[in-house]
N, C-alpha and C positions, 0 to 999 in steps of 0.2 A: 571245192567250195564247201562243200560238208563236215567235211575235217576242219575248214578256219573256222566254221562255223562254229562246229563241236568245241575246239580250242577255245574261243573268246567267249563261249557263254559256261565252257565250265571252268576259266579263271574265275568269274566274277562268282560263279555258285559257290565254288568246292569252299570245302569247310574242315580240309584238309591241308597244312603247307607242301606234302609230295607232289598231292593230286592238281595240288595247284601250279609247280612247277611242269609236270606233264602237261598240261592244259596249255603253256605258257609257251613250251615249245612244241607241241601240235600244230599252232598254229603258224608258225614261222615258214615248215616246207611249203604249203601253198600258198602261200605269199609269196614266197619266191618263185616257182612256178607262172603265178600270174605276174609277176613284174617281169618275168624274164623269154616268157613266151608272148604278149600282148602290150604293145608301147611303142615308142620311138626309136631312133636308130641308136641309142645310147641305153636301150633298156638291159643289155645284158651286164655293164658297166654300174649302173644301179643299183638291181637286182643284187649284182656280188658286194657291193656297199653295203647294201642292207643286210644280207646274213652275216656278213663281218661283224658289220656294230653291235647286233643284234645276241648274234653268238655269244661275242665276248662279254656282252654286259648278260646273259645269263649263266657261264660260269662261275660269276661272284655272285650270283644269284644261288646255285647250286651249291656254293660256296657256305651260304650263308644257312640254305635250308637243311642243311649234314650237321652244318657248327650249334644252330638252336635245337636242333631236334637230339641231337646224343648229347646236351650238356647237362650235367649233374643229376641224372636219373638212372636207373637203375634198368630200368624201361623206356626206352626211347620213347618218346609223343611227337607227333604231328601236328595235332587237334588244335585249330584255331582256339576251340574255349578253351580246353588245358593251358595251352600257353601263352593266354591272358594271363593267367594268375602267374608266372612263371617271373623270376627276379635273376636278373645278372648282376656281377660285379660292372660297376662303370665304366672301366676301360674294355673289357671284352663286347659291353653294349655297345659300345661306340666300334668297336671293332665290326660287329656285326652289322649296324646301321649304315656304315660307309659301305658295305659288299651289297648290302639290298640298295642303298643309295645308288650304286653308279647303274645296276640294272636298270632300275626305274626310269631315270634319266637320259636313260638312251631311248627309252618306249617313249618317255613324254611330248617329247625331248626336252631337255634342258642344254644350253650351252653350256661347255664347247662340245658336247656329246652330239649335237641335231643336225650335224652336213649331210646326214645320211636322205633327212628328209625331203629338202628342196631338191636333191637330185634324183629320189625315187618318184616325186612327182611330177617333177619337168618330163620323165619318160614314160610316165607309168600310162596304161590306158583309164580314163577318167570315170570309170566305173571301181577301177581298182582303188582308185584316187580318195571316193567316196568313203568303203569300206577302212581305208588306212586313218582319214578323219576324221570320221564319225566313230568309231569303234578303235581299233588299235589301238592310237595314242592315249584313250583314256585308260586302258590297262597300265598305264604307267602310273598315269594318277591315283585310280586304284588301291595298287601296287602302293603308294604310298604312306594314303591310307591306314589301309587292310593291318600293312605289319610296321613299316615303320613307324608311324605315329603310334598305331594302337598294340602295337606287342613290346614295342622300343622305345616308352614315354620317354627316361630320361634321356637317352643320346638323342631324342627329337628337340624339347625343349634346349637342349645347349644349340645345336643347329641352326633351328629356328631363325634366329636373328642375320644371320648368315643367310638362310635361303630366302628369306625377305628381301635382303639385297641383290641376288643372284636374279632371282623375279622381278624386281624392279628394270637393275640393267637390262633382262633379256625384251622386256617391252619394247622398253627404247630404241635398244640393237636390232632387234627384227624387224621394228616400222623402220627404220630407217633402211635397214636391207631390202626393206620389200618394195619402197619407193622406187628404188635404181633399178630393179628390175625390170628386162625387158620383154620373157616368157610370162605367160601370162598365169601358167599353171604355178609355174615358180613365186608369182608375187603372192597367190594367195595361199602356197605354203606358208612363206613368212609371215604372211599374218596370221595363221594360225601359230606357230611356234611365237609371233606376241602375245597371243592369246592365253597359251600357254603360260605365260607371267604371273597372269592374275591367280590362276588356279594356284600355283606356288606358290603367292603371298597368301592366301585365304588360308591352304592348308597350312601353312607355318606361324598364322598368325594367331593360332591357337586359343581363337574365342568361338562362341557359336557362332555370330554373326558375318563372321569370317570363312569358317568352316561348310556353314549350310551355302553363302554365295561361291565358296569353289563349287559345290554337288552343283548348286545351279547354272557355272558355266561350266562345267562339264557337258549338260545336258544340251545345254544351250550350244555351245560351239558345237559340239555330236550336229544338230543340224545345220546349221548356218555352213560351217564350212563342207557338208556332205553335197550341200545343197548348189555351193560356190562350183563346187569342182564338176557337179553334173551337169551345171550352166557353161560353166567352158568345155565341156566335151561336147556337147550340145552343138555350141557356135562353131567348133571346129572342124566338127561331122558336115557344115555347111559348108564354110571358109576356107577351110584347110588351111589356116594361118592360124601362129600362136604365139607370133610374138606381136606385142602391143605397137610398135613402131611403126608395121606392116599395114594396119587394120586402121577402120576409121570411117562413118559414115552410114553402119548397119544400122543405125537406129531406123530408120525410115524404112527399109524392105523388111525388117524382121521386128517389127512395133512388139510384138508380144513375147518376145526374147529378151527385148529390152527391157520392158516393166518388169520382167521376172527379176533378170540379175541384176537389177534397178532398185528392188523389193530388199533381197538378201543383201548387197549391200546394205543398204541402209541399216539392217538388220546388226551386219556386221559391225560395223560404227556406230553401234549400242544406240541407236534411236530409242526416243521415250516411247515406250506402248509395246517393244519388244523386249522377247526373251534377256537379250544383251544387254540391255541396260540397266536391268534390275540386280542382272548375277554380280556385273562390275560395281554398280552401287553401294550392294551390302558390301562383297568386299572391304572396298571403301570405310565405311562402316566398321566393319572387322578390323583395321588398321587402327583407324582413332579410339577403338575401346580395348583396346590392348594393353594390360595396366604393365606388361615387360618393357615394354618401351617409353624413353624417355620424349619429352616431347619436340626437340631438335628433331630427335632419327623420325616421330612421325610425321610431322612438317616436310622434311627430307623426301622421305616415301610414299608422302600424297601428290609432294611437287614432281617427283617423278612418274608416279604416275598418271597424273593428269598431262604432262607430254607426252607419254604413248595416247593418251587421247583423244589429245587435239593431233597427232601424226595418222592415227589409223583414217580422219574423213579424206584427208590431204590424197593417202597412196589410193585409195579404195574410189574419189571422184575424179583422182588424175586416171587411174583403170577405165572408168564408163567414160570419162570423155574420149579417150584414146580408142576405147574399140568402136562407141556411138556416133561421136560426133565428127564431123569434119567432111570432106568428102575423096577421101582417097580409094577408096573400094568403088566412087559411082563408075567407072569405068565398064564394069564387069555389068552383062546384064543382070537385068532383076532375076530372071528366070533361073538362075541363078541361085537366088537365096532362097532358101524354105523356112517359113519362119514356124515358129513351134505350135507340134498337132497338140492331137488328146491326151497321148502318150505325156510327152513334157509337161503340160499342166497336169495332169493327174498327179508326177510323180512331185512336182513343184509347190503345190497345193497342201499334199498330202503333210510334207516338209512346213508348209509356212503357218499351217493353221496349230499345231504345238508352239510354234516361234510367238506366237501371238499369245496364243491361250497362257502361258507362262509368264508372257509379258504383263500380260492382263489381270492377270492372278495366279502369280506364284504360291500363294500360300497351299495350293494345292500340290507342288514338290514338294517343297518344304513339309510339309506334314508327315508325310511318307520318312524321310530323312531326320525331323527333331529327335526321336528319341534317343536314336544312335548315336549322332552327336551330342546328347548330354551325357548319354551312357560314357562314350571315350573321356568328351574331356573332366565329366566329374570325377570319374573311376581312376584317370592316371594323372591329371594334373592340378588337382586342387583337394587333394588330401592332404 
């Protein structure tokens, strides 16, 4: 746990691109480890899914950190500020943006890079579950970021318009995958990899408004979905059921389990007053003030996304009705079900009152985050 630790807090520090691929796979052995010692009877099947994917998208990552770092100097650099100011010919930009591109993309995940995900969390145990959504997948975003956008203006801005679209679809594609879903852990991978959509348009849609609501669902999904996955391990430590088909009816012996994951949904489904709906808003925002785009593709790109957002209340109250309501579980005695101590509201609380405080007034991320954002996009793409 010390080493992923170490790993995912010294990606996001270093200020180095070696130190930072180090960091990047530090992290990967213990991840595997805990997917493949702790989960279900398909966790070792997972587990080697995820180093695969993982692996391979950081050799072009490796790929990428050798190619920037020994080109046209005399003296190799590292050094994130050095190689700000650092200039490629365009084609080898684009060369090197696609080798950092597929890495990323597998962290994020982006499609068709993300199988990895919904099967390492259908088996993973739900504390791991947590760490991989809250934390991991935003090293991909990051990742983005850090060098693509901001070391690789131009091969971003040609991109762009492309990954707008990629973000778009994968909204849509992932509520709809997550709907059919019958694991319960599985559905709300999917909606994080929808979620994942927006941060892709925001980063690609290369305005502040855009830029600052990806940082904001970043944060934002960090909880909401950490939060999701600890409420289904929670109910399944009781239940022992995890798929939705099975379950039905706990609302009533387990009242304070249910306002929880009752709570986070909501949260999920960008309700007004939470973190979620302000991130997607700006977004939003970020889309329609986009002077690259013409006004067809932004029409286009709001109407699609406004269908991932009338899909995500769809799969997320077809979910609570399926596990709350109904009475297929009354069978079983009450004695039965333990519904949530001190422990789960502490850790539930602890999660929901950020979800709110952000909801409530983001300007306090955002502050933290403006300057950056005007530093990248004035510095690289409005000179």
């Amino acid at each position: 746990m010390l080493a992923m630790y170490s790993g995912q807090i010294g990606s996001f520090s270093s200020r180095d691109l070696l130190l930072f691929f180090i960091m990047w796979e530090l992290e990967l052995i213990p991840v595997y480890l805990l997917l493949s010692m702790w989960g279900g009877k398909k966790r070792l099947y997972s587990a080697t899914k995820f180093i695969l994917y993982t692996g391979g998208g950081s050799i072009f990552l490796l790929m990428g950190v050798l190619g920037i770092g020994l080109y046209g100097s005399t003296e190799p650099t590292l050094n994130f500020e050095m190689l700000v100011n650092q200039s490629y010919p365009l084609a080898l930009e684009i060369i090197f943006y696609i080798g950092f591109f597929i890495a990323f993309a597998v962290k994020l995940p982006i499609i068709p890079l993300h199988t990895w995900l919904p099967d390492t969390h259908g088996e993973a145990h739900y504390s791991t579950c947590m760490l991989l959504a809250g934390i991991l997948l935003k090293m991909g975003a990051y990742g983005l970021v850090r060098i693509n956008m901001e070391l690789l203006p131009h091969a971003h801005s040609i991109f762009s318009p492309w990954l707008i679209i990629i973000g778009t679809m994968q909204i849509i594609y992932a509520a709809l995958t997550s709907l059919v879903q019958r694991n319960l852990k599985k559905r709300i991978a999917y909606s994080s990899v929808s979620h994942m959509g927006f941060i892709i348009i925001g980063i690609s849609s290369i305005t502040e408004t855009g830029l600052n609501g990806a940082f904001l669902q970043i944060i934002s999904h960090g909880f909401i979905g950490a939060a999701l996955f600890f409420l289904a391990g929670t109910s399944y430590d009781r239940i022992r059921l995890v798929y939705l088909d099975e379950m039905g009816g706990i609302a009533i012996p387990m009242p304070k389990i249910f306002t929880l994951f009752s709570s986070f949904s909501m949260a999920s489904l960008a309700l007004p007053g939470m973190s979620g709906f302000v991130a997607e808003l700006i977004i939003f925002f970020g889309i329609i003030t986009n002077q690259n785009l013409v006004l067809t593709t932004k029409i286009l790109i709001t109407f699609g996304m406004a269908i991932g957002i009338i899909l995500t209340p769809i799969y997320s109250l077809s979910m609570l009705r399926q596990m709350f309501y109904g009475y297929k579980l009354f069978n079983i005695k009450n004695s039965a079900f333990l519904d949530a101590g001190p422990r789960e509201f502490f850790v539930s609380i602890s999660i929901f009152i950020p979800v709110i405080g952000v909801g409530v007034y983001p300007d306090f991320v955002l502050s933290l985050s403006a300057e950056k954002v005007e530093t990248i996009l004035s510095k690289f793409f409005y000179r």
